[in-house]
N, C-alpha and C positions, 0 to 999 in steps of 0.2 A: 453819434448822439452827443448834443454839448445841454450845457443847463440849461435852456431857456427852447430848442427847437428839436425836432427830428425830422430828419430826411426822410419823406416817405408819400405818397400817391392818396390823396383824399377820394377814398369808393362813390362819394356823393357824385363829384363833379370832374373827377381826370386830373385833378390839378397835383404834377410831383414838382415837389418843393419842400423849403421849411414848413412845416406846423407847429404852432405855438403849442408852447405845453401850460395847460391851464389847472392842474390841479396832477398830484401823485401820493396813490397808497400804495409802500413797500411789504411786503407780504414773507416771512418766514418761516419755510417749516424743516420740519427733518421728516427722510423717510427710512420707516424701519424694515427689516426683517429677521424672522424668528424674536419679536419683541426689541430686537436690537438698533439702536441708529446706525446708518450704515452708510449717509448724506445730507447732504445740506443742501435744502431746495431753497433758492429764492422767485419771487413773481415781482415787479414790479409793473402797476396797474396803473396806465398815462391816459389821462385826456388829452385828447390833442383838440385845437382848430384850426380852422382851414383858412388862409387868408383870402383868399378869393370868395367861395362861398358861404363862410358863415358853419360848418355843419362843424360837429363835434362828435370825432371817434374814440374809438376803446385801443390804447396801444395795448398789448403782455409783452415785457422782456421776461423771459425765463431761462431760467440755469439751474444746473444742478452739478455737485462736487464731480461726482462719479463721470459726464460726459463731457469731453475734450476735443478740441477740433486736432487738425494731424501735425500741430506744432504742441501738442501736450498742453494747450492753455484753455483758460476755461470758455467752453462752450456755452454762445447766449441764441437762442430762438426768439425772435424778435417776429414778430404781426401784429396786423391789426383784427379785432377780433370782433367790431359791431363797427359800421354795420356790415352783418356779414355777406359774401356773394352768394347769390341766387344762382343756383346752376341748372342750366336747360338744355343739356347734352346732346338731346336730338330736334331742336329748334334750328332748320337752316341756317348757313351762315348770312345769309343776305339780311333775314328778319333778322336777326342777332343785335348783326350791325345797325340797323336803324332802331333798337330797343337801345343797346345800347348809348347810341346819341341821345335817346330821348332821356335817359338817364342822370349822363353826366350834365344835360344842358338845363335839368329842373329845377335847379335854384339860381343860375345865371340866367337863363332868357327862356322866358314862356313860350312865348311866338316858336322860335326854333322845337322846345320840346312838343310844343302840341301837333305840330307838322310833323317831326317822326313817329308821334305816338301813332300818329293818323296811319303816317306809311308803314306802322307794323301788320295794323287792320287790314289797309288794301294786298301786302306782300301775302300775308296768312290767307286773304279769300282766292287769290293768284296763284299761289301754291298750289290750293285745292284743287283747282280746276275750274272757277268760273270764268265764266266769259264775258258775263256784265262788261259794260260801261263804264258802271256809275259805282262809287261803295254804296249805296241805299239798294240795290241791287244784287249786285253780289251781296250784301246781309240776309236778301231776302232769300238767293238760291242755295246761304249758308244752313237758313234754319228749314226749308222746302226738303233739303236733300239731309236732314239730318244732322249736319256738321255740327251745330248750334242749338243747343236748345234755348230756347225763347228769354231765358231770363237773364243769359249772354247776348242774345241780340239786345235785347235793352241797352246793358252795356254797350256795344258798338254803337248804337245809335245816338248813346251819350258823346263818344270817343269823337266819330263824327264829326257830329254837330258842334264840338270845341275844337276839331282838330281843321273846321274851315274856318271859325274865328281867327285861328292862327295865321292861316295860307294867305287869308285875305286883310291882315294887317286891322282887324276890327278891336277896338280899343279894352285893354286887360287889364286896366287897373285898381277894375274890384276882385281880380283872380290871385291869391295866394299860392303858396309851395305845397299847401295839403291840399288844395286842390290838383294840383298835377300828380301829388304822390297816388291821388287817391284814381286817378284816370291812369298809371303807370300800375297799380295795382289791380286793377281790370283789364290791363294788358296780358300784365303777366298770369292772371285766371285763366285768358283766355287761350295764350299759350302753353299753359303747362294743358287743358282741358283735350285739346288737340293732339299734341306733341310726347305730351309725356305719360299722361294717365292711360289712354291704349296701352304699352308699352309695359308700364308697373302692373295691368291687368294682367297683360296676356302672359309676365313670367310666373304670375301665379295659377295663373289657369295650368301651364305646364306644368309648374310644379307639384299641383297637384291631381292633374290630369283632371281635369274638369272641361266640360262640353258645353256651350251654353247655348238657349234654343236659337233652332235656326228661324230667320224671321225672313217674311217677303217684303223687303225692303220698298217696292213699286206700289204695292199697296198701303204702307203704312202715309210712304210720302205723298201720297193723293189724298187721304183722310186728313193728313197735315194739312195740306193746301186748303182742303175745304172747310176745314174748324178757321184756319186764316182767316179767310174771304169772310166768316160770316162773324168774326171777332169783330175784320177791319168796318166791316159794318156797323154794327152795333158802336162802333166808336167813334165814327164818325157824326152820331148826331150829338157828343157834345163838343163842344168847341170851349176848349182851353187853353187858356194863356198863360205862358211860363215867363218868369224872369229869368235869363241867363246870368253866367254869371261874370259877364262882360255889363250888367245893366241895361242890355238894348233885351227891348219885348220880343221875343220869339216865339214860335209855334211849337204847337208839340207833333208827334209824328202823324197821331190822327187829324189833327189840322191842316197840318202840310198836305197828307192825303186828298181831304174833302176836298182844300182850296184848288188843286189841281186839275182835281175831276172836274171843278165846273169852268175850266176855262178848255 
């Protein structure tokens, strides 16, 4: 670490290099015991930024008297501490991998992020088991068979329909960074919703031996379907028009539906 940078990996975007240091509170305490001082803790609290893209993290150097590395000298714990990593420990690695791209690349290039956010959605419905074709399809065999429930399909179908703006080079320059954070935040809903919240259930359920009732699956997803069908109906007689947020006029999904049917 010298006065002016640190050597370190910016979480926003991948990028390891200097980070500038943009502001430092040094922080002093002692720790006691039995009422006694017993150490001398220092915290030094860094702002960094990232010269690539712009983002601004939380460094902690910490030390303390009493911990030494194994040449007897003083020991410093150095990280970064915001923003901090999201961990999805049984999200495949394939989806991983294309979250993460969609990650690093969100405040460098849109286009790139929106195309992997997209390939998280298609790897996630692949995983499952659909067969589909199409993602608008497989959305639909996510929420028919359960996977999803409807108010994450929403989600996908936003994810989507930005994630082909992308594919297809359609003009982004009324899309900001909270937008993509905010469609990378509905990614990862929908990964943890999948991936990890089963999981956190089920070690409680064991834990505390808990049962929970058994459902006929075949039947619920038939009553699914046919509340669908008579939603998509109902929705299709209004016809609304959305601004995206690329500025080209777009449909909404009940539009896209109706216009289909009559060709």
């Amino acid at each position: 670490m010298n006065n002016d940078h640190i050597l370190t990996t910016c979480r926003e975007c991948g990028n390891k290099g200097l980070l500038k240091k943009v502001a430092q509170y040094d922080q002093h305490l002692l720790d006691y015991c039995d009422g006694e001082p017993i150490s001398n803790i220092e915290n030094n609290w860094i702002l960094l930024e990232c010269p690539v893209c712009g983002s601004v993290s939380l460094y902690q150097r910490y030390s303390n008297d009493l911990v030494t590395d194994d040449k007897g000298n003083k020991y410093y714990d150095e990280t970064i501490v915001y923003p901090a990593v999201k961990s999805f420990p049984h999200v495949p690695k394939s989806i991983l991998k294309s979250y993460e791209v969609a990650v690093k690349t969100a405040k460098v290039d849109f286009s790139v992020s929106l195309i992997a956010i997209r390939a998280v959605l298609e790897k996630i419905c692949k995983e499952r088991g659909t067969k589909r074709k199409n993602l608008e399809s497989m959305l639909k065999e996510m929420v028919t068979r359960r996977i999803l429930p409807e108010t994450l399909d929403e989600c996908g179908f936003i994810i989507r329909r930005m994630g082909n703006n992308g594919a297809h080079g359609d003009d982004d320059s009324m899309l900001t960074s909270r937008d993509i954070t905010e469609l990378i935040n509905f990614i990862e809903i929908i990964m943890y919703y999948i991936y990890e919240l089963p999981i956190r259930i089920d070690k409680l359920n064991q834990k505390y031996e808990l049962e929970l009732e058994k459902r006929d699956n075949s039947a619920v997803a038939e009553d699914l379907e046919k509340q669908n069908h008579h939603s998509t109906q109902s929705q299709n007689y209004t016809c609304i028009r959305t601004e995206s947020l690329t500025g080209q006029t777009k449909y909404s999904r009940a539009q896209e539906e109706s216009l289909r049917s009559k060709h």
